[in-house]
C-alpha positions as CSV (number, residue, x, y, z in Angstrom):
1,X,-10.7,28.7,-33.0
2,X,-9.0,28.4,-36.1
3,X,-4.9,28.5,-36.3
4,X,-2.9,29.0,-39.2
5,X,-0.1,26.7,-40.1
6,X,2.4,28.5,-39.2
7,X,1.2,28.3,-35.3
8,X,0.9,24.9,-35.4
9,X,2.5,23.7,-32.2
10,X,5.5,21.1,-32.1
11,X,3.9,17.6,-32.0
12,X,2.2,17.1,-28.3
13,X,4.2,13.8,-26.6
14,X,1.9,10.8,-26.2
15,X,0.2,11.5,-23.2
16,X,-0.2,8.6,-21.2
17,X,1.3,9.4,-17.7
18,X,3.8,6.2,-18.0
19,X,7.3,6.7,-17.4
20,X,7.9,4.3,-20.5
21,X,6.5,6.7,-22.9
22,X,8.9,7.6,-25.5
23,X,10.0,11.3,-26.1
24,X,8.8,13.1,-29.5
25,X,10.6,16.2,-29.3
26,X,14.0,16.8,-30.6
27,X,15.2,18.7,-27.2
28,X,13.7,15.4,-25.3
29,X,15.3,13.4,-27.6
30,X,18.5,14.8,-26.8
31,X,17.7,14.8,-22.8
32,X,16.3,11.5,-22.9
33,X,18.3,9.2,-25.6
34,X,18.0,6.4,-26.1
35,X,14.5,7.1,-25.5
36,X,12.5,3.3,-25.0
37,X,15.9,1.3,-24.2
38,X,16.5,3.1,-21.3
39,X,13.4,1.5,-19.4
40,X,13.6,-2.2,-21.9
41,X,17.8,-3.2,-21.2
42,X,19.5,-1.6,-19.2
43,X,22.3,-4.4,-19.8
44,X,23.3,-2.9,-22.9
45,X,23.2,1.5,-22.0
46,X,26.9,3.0,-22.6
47,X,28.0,5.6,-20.1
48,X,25.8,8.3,-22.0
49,X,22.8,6.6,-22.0
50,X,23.5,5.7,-17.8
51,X,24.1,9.9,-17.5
52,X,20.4,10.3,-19.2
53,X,19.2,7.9,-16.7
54,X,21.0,9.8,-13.9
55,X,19.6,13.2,-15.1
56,X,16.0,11.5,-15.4
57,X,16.3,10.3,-11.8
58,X,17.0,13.3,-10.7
59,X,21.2,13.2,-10.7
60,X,22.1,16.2,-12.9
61,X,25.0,17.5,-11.7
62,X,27.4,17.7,-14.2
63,X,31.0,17.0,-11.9
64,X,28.7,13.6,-11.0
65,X,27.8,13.1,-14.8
66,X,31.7,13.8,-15.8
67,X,33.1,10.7,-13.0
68,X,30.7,8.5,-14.3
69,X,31.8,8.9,-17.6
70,X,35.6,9.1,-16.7
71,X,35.0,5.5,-15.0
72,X,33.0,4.1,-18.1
73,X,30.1,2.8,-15.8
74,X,27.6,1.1,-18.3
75,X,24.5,-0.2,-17.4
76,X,25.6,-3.5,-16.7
77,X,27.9,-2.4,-14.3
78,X,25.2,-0.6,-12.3
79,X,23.8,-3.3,-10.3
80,X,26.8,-3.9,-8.5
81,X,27.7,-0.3,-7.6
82,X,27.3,0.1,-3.4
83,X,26.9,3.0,-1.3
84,X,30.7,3.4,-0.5
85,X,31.4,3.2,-4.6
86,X,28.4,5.7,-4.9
87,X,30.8,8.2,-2.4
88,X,34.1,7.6,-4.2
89,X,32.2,9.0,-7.5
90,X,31.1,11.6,-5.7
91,X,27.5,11.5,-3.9
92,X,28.1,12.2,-0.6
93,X,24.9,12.8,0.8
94,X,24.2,9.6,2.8
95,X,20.4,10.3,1.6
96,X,21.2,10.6,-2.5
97,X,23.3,7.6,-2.3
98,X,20.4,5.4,-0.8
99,X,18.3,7.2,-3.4
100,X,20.1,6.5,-6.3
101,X,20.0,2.6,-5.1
102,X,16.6,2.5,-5.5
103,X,16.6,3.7,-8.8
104,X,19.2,1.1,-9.8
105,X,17.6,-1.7,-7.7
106,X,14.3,-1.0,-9.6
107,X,15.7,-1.4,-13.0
108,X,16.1,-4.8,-11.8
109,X,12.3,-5.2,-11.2
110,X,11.4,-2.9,-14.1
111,X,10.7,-6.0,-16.6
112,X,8.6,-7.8,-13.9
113,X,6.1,-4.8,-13.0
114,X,3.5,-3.9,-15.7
115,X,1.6,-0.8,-16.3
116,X,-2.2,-1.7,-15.9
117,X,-4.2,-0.4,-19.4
118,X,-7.5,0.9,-18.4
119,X,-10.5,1.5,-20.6
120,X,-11.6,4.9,-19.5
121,X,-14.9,6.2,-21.0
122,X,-13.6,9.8,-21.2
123,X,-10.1,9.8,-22.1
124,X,-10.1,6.3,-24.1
125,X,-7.1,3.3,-23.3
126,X,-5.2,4.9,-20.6
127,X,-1.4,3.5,-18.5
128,X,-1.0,3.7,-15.2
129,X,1.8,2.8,-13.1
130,X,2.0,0.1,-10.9
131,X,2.5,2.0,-7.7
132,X,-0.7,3.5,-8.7
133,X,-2.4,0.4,-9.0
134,X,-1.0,-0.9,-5.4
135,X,-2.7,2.4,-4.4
136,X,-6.0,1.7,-6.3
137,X,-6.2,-1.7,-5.1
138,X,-7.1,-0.7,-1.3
139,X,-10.3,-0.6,1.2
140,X,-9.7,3.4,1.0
141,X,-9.3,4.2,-2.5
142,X,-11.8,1.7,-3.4
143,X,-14.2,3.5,-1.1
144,X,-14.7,6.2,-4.1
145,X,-16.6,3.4,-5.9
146,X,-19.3,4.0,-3.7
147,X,-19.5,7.9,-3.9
148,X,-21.8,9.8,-6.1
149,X,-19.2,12.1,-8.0
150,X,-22.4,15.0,-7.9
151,X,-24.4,13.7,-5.1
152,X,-27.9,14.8,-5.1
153,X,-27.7,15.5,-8.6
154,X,-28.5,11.8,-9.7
155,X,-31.8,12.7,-8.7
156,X,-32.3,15.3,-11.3
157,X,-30.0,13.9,-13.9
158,X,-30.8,10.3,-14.6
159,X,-26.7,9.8,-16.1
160,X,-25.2,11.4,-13.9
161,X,-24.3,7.9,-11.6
162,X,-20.2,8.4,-11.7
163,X,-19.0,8.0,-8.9
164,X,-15.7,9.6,-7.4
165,X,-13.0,6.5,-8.1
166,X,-13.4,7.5,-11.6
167,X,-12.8,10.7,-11.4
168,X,-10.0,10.1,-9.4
169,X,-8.6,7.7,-12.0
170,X,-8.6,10.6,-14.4
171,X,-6.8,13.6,-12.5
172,X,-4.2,11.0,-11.9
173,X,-3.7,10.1,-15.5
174,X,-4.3,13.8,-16.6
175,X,-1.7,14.7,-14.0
176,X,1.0,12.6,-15.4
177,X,-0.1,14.1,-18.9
178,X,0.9,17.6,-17.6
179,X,3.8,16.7,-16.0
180,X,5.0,14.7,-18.7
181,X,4.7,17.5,-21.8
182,X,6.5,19.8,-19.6
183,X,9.2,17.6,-19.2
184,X,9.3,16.5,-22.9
185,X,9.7,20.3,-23.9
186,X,11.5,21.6,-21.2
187,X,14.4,19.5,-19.8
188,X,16.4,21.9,-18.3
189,X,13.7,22.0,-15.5
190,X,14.7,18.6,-14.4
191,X,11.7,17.3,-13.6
192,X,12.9,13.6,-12.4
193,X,10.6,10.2,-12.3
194,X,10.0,10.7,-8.7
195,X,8.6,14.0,-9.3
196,X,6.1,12.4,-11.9
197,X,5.2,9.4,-9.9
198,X,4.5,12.1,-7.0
199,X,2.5,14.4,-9.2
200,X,0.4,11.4,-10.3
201,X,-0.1,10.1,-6.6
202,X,-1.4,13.3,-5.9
203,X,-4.2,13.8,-8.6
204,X,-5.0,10.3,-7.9
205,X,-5.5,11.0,-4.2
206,X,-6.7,14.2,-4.2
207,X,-10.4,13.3,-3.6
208,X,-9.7,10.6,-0.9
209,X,-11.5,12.8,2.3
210,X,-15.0,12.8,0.8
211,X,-17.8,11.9,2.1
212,X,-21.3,10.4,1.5
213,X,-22.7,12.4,-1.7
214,X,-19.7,14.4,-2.4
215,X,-20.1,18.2,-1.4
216,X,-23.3,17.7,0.2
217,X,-21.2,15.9,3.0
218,X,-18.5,18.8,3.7
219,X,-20.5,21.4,2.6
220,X,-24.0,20.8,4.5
221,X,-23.8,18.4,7.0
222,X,-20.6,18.6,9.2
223,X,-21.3,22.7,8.5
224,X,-24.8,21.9,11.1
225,X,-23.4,18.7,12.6
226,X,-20.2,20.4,14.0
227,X,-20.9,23.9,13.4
228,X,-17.7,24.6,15.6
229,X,-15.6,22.7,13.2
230,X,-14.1,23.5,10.4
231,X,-13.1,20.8,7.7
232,X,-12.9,20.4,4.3
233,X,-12.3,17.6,2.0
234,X,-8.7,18.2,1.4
235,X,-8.1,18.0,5.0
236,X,-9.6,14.5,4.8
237,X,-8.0,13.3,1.8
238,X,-4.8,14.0,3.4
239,X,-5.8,12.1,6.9
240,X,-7.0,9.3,4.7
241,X,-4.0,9.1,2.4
242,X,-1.9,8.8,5.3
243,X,-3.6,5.5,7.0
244,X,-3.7,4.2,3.3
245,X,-0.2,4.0,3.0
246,X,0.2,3.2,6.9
247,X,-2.4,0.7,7.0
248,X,-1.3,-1.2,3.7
249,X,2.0,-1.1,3.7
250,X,3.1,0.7,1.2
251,X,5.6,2.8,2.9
252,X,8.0,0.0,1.5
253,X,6.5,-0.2,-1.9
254,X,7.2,3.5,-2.3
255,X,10.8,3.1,-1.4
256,X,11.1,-0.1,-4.4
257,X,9.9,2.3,-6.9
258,X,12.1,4.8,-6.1
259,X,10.3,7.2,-4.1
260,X,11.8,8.5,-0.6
261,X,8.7,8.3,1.8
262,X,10.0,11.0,4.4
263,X,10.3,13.7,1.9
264,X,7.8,12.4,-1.3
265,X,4.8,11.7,1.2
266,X,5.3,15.4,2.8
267,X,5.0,16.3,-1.0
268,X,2.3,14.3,-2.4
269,X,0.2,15.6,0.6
270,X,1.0,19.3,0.0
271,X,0.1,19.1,-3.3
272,X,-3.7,18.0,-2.3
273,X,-4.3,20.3,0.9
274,X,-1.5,23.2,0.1
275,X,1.6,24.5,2.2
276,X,0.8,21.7,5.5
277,X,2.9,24.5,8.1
278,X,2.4,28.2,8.4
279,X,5.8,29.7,6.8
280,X,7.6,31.7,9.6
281,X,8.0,34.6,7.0
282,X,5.0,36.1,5.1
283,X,6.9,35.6,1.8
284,X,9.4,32.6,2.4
285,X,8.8,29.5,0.4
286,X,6.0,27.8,2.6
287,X,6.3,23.8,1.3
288,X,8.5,21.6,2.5
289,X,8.1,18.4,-0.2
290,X,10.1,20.4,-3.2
291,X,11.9,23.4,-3.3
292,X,11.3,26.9,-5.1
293,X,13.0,25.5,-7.9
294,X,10.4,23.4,-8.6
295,X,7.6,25.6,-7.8
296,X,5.6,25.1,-10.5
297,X,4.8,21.0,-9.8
298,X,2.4,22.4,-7.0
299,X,0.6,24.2,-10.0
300,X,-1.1,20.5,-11.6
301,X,-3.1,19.2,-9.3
302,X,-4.8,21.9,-7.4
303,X,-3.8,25.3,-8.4
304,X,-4.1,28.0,-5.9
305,X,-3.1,30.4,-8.0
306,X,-5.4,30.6,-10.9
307,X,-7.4,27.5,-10.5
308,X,-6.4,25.9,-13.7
309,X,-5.6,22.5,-12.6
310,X,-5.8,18.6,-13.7
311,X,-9.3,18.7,-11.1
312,X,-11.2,20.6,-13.5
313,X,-10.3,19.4,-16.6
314,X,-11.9,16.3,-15.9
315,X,-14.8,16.9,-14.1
316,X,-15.4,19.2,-16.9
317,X,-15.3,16.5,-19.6
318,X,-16.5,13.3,-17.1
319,X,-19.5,15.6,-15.7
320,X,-20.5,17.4,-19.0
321,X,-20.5,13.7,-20.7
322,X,-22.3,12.1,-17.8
323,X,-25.0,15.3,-17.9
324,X,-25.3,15.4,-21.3
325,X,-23.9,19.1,-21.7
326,X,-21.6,20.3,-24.2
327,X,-18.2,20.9,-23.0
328,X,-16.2,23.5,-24.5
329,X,-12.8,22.8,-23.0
330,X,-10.1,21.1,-24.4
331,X,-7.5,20.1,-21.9
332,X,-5.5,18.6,-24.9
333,X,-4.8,21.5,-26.8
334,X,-3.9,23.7,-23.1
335,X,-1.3,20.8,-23.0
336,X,0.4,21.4,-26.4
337,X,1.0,25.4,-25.5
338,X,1.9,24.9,-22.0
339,X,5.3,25.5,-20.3
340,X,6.7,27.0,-17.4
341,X,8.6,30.5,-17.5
342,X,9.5,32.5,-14.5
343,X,7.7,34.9,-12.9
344,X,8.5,36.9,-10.0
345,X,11.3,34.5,-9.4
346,X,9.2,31.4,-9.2
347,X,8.5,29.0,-11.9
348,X,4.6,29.1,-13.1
349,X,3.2,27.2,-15.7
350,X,2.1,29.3,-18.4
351,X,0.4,29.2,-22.0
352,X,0.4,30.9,-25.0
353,X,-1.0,34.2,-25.3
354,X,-3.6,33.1,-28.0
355,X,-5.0,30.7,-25.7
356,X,-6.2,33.6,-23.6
357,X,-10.0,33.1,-24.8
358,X,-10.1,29.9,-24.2
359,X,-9.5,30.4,-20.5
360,X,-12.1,32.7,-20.4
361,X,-14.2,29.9,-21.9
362,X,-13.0,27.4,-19.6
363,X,-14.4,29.5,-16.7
364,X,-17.7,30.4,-18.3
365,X,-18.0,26.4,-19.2
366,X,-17.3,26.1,-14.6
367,X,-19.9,28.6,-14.5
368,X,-22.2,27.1,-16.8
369,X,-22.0,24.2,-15.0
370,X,-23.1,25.3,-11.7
371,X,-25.6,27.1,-12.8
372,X,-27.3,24.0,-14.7
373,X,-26.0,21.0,-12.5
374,X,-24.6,21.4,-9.7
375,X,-26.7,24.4,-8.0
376,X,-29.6,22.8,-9.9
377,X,-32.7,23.9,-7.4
378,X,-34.1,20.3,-7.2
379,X,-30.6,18.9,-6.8
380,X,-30.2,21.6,-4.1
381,X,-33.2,20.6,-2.2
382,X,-32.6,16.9,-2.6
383,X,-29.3,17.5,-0.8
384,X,-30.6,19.7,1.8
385,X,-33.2,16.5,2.8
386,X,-30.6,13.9,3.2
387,X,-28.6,16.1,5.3
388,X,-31.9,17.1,7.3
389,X,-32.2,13.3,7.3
390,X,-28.3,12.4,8.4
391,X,-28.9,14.6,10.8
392,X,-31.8,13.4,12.8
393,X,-30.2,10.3,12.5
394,X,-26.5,10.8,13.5
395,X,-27.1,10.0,17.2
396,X,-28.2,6.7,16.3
397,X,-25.8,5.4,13.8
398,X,-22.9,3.7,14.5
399,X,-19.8,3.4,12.6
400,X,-16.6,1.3,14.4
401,X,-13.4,3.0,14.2
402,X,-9.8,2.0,15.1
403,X,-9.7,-0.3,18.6
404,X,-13.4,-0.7,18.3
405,X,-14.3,2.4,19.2
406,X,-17.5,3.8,17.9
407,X,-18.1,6.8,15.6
408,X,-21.5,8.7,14.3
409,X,-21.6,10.5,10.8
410,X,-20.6,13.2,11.8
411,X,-17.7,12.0,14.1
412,X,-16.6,9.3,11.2
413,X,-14.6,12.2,10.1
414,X,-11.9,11.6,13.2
415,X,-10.9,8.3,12.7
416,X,-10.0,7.2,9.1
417,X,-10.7,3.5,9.9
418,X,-14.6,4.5,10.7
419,X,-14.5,6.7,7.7
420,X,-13.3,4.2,5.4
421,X,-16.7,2.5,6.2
422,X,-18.6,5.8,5.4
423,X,-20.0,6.3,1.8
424,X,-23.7,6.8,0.1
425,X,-24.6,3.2,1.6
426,X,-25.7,5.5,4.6
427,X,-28.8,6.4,3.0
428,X,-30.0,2.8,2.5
429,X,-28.7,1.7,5.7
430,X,-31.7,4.4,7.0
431,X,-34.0,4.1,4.2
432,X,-34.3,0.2,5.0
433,X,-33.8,0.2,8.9
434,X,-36.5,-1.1,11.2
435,X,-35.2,1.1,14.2
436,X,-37.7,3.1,15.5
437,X,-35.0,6.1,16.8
438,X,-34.7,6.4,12.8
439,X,-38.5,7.1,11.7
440,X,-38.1,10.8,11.2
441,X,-34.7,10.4,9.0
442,X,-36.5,7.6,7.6
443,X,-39.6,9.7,6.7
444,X,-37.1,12.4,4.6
445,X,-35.9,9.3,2.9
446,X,-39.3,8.4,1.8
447,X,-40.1,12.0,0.6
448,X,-36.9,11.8,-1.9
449,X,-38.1,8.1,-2.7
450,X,-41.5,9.2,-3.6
451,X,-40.5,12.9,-4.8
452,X,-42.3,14.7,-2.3
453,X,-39.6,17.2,-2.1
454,X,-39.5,20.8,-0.4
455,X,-41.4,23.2,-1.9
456,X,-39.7,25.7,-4.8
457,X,-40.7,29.3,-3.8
458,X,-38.8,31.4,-5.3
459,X,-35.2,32.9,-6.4
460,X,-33.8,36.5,-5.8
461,X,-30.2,38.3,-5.8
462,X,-29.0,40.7,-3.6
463,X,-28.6,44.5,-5.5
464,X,-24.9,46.4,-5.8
465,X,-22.6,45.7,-3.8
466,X,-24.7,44.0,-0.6
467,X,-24.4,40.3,0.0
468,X,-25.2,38.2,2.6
469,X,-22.0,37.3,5.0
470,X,-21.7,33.4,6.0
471,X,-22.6,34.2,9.5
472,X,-26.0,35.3,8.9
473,X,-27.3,32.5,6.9
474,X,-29.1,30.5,10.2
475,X,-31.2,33.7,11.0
476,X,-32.8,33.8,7.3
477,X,-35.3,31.6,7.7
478,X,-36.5,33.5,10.8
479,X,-36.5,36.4,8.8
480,X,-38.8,34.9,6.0
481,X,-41.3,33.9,8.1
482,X,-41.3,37.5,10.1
483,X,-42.2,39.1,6.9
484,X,-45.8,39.2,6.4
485,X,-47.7,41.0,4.3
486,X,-50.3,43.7,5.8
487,X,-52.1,43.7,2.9
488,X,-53.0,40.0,2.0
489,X,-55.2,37.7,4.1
490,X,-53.1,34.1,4.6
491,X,-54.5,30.9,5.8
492,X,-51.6,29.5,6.9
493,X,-49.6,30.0,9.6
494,X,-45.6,29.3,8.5
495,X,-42.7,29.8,11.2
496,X,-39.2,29.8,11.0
497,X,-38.4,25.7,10.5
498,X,-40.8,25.9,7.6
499,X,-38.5,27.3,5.6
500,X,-35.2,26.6,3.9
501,X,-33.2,29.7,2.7
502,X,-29.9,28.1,0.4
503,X,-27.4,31.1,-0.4
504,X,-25.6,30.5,-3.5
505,X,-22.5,31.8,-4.5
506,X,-21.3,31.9,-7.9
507,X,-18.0,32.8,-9.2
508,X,-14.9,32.1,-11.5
509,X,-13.3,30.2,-8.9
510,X,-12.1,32.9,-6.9
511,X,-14.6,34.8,-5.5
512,X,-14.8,38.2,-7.1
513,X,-11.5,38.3,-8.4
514,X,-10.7,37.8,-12.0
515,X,-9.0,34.4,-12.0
516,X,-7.1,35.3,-15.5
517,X,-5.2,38.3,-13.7
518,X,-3.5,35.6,-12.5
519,X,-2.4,33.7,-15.5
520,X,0.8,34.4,-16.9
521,X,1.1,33.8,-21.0
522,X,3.9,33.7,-23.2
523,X,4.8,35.1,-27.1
524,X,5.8,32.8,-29.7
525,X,8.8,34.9,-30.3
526,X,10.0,34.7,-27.0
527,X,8.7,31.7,-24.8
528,X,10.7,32.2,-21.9
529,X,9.2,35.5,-20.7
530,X,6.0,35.4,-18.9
531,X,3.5,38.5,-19.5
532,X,0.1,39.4,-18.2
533,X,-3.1,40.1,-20.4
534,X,-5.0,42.5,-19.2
535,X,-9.3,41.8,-19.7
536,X,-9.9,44.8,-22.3
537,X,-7.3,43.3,-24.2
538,X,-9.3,40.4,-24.6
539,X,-12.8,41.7,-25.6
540,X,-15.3,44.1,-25.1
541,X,-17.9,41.4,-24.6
542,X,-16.1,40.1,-20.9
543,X,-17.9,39.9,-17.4
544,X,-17.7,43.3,-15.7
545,X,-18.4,41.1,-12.0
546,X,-17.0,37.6,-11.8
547,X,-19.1,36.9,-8.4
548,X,-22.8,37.0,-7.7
549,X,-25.1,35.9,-5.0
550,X,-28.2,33.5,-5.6
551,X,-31.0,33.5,-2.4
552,X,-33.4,30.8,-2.7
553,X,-36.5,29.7,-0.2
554,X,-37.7,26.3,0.2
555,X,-41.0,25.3,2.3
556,X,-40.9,22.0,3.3
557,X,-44.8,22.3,3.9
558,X,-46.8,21.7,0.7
559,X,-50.4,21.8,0.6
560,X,-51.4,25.1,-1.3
561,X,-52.2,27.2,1.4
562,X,-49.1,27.0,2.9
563,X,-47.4,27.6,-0.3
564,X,-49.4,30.5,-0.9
565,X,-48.7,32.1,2.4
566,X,-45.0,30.9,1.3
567,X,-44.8,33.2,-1.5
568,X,-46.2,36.1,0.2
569,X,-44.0,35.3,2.7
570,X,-41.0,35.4,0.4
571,X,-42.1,38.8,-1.5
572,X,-42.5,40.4,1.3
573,X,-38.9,39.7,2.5
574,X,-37.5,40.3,-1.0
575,X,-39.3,44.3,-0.3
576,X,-38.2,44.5,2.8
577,X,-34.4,43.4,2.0
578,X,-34.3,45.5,-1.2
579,X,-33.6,42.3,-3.3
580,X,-34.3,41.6,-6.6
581,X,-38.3,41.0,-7.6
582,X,-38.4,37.7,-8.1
583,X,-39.8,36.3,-11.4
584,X,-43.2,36.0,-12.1
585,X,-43.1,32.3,-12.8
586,X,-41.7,31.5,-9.4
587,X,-45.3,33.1,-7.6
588,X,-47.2,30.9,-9.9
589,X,-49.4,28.4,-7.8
């Protein structure tokens, strides 16, 4: 997409995440000034350049910024200010004072604590801070090392072997890009250092709860392990973030660089899972870690809203490099055009209303992705064995929790100490055990080992408006094995446990709702005011439905009679359910 000079968009800020990173536009500038020496001496800041450093930490009151000029306090006069100093210039919240301490007691450290520079295959030389790093360098961050970022999908695609600590080291670094160009170009919405260093916690964090191979974990097993049950990865990413910081210490750590652990952990937390309380009132503000003001923070990480968040941005680019798919994205150029504006008095993050088709495109690429990668129909399979497999075995493994205590698969998910020991090194723990209670998971193993997978039979699609409700997926296997043909003589005789029916749903991200109705874009003429583009203003050429349904049937048994009485099997119930006919190709022998 092509852009003519005269749209060219003010130079983007370095985007490195780091707090040390100099501004580049002129209103930062002015915010910001002296810009590099404000983090390199403090010794030598005048009283302006302490009031930048007050309004970057998050002290922008102008009566505060006036006293502190009036008294001449210069940098090297800030060491030595005290809380009862602190009141006399006019903080006299017990809780700011103690705050603004530990921004002044971590100047002092500032020169002593590095940024680590990592070599990131997708987004090149990248900084990250050292709270970060204290973060990274733990049992339960670690852990992602030893995740399959797409699980069963290694199977099928031979580079796809990234694993989810990699990922996770890029939504944190994209996060602080985000959060960074909106401060650079937009002061006034005082977006303060402990706002950043949460933001970039967060996206670092986010994927903490998952399991062994990824979504198969949340989205197959504990669905059949604890059918009663009803957890998500969020919810565990949130549990385990909390015994990371508990178990390592880091409560204090947070408090050296500035952070305040009561309210930033609260925040950092709400930002992965969402509001953590049911709001009393069904439109009161429903977080608790910032306030409305600052609405728009909750927008980086994990947008509810729309979906466009720091998540997808890289597992578009780390996925579609590892798959070897195009990827049609660029996060980059979203940053240069985005900025917050108000909108039904919140702050949303917004972009400009050329960048409208590329949002479209950014979907379509999600879309594209699921539909080649990760609903791939030997991936699929592949991930329904080893949960077939985890679950024959989950009465005889044993994982030891917190006190000793002892934990199967599927209960690892109650004790984050047990958890912590849970990854992809489940499947070779099986694959290689001499147990004899293991033999049948063992066996399913084997199959995947020696790719003797279930049996392909066939793919069909609901018609109109009908689709198949969550509730009824267990009885469709019954269902494919009632439906026999009259008319066709079949050797084999298939029952319900023969077959695997996998319902896929595909979407934009929200269901079958148009995810860009809830975008807000701004003009170039006027940036401030948020407006809504409508999809026939777009193109002709748009989705008309943004959900469908896929139906799918497996047979685990595969000699060719039974697949033959398979696909009969499957026709028939395609007739009988008025779904689509499936293709020709998929009744093939």
């Amino acid at each position: 997409m092509q852009r003519a000079d005269s749209e060219q968009p003010p130079k983007r800020p370095r985007c490195d995440g780091s707090p040390r990173t100099p501004p580049k536009t002129p209103s930062a500038a002015a915010e910001r000034s002296p810009g590099p020496d404000l983090t390199s001496d403090h010794q030598t800041w005048g009283p302006e350049q302490v009031c930048c450093f007050l309004k970057r930490s998050g002290f922008g009151d102008p009566g505060l910024l006036e006293r502190f000029r009036e008294n001449e306090i210069t940098g090297s006069l800030l060491p030595y200010l005290d809380e009862s100093l602190l009141e006399e210039l006019g903080i006299s919240s017990l809780g700011e004072r103690k705050k603004l301490l530990y921004f002044i007691q971590r100047l002092s450290q500032i020169d002593l604590d590095t940024m680590k520079v990592i070599n990131d295959p997708i987004h090149g030389h990248i900084e990250l801070h050292p709270l970060l790093i204290r973060i990274i360098d733990t049992p339960q961050f670690q852990r992602l090392r030893y995740i399959k970022q797409l699980g069963g999908g290694y199977y099928v695609f031979p580079g796809a072997s990234h694993n989810r600590f990699e990922h996770s080291l890029g939504v944190g670094y994209l996060a602080g890009c985000l959060v960074r160009a909106l401060r650079e170009k937009q002061p006034e919405l005082q977006i303060s250092e402990r706002d950043m260093l949460c933001v970039q916690i967060a996206g670092l964090c986010h994927d903490l709860g998952h399991g062994p191979f990824s979504h198969m974990f949340d989205g197959r097993f504990i669905p059949l392990a604890r059918p009663d049950m009803k957890w998500t990865h969020e919810e565990g990413s949130v549990k385990m973030f909390e015994h990371l910081v508990n178990s390592n210490g880091l409560r204090a750590v947070m408090e050296h660089y500035g952070l305040i652990p009561e309210e930033d952990i609260c925040f950092i937390k709400e930002q992965i899972m969402g509001p953590l309380e049911t709001p009393v009132k069904e439109f009161s503000w429903p977080y608790k870690g910032r306030p409305k003001e600052k609405s728009f923070l909750y927008e980086i990480v994990a947008n509810k809203r729309n979906g466009i968040d720091v998540d997808k941005w890289d597992y578009f680019a780390r996925d579609c490099h590892h798959l070897g798919i195009h990827n049609n994205f660029d996060h980059k150029r979203f940053l240069k055009f985005a900025r917050v504006c108000e909108v039904d008095n919140r702050k949303h993050i917004c972009t400009r209303e050329k960048e409208v088709g590329n949002l479209y495109d950014m979907f379509h690429t999600r879309n594209c992705l699921h539909r080649r990668a990760y609903q791939h129909k030997v991936g699929n399979i592949i991930d329904t064995m080893i949960t077939d497999a985890f679950l024959q075995a989950d009465p005889y493994i044993e994982i030891t929790g917190a006190e000793g205590k002892k934990y199967h698969i599927s209960t690892a998910i109650d004790d984050m100490e047990a958890f912590t020991k849970l990854t992809d090194n489940i499947f070779l723990e099986i694959l290689y055990s001499t147990d004899p209670k293991l033999d049948a998971a063992r066996k399913i193993l084997k199959k995947i080992e020696y790719r003797n997978l279930y049996k392909y039979v066939g793919e069909t699609q609901p018609v109109g408006q009908t689709k198949i409700k969550r509730e009824s997926y267990e009885c469709l296997p019954k269902e494919v094995a009632s439906a026999k043909p009259k008319d066709v003589l079949l050797e084999a005789e298939l029952k319900a446990e023969d077959f695997i029916v996998d319902v896929i749903n595909m979407d934009y991200g929200m269901e079958d709702k148009n995810p860009i109705d809830h975008v807000r874009f701004y003009c170039k003429s006027d940036p401030s005011k948020a407006i809504m583009i409508t999809k026939n203003q777009v193109s002709q050429l748009l989705p008309e439905k943004f959900a469908e349904q896929l139906i799918r049937v497996y047979c685990k048994k595969t000699d060719a009679k039974s697949l033959f009485a398979a696909r009969q099997h499957f026709v028939q119930w395609c007739l009988v359910r008025n779904f689509t006919k499936p293709q020709e190709h998929d009744l093939q022998p």
